[in-house]
N, C-alpha and C positions, 0 to 999 in steps of 0.2 A: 587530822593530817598535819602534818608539821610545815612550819610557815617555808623554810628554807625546800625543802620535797613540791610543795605548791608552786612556790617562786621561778623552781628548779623546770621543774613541767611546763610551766606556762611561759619561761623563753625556751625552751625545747619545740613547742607549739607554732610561738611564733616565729621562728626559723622555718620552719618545715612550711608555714603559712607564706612566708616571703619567696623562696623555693618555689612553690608552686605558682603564684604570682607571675615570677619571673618566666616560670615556662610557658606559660597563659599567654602570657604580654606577650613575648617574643614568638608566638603563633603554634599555635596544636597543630597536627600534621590533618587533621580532618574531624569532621565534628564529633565521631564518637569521643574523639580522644579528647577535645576539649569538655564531653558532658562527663568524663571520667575524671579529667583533672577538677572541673568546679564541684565533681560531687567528695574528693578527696579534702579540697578545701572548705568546704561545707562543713564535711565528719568534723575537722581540726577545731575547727569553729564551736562546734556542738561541745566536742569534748573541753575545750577551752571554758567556757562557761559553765559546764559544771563541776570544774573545779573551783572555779570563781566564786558561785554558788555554796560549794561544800565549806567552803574556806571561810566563807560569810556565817552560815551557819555554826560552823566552830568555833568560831569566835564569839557568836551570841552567847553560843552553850557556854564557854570559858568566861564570859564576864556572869553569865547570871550564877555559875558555880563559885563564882571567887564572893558574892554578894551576898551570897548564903553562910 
């Protein structure tokens, strides 16, 4: 994955993670909506980390191929 696409995604993430934040905070109209909005933030999250994850991994792989 390319670092700039990475970088790019995970402030894309965290916008959408503040976003939802803010509508949490500022009150859900009833609780389904809040256990809709926390599981929305939740996903953001999940997928946020395995980019993180892939990006770490890449990087392993790129130093142990440059070593070879």
């Amino acid at each position: 994955m390319d670092e700039a696409l990475a970088t790019l995604l995970i402030k894309i993430i965290a916008e959408k993670k503040s976003d939802l934040e803010s509508l949490i905070l500022n009150g859900a109209k009833d609780f389904d909506e809040y256990n809709y909005l926390r599981g929305r933030y939740n996903s953001l999250d999940d997928v946020e980390l395995e980019i993180r994850e892939l990006q770490k991994r890449i990087g392993e792989h790129d130093d142990r191929s440059s070593n070879t």
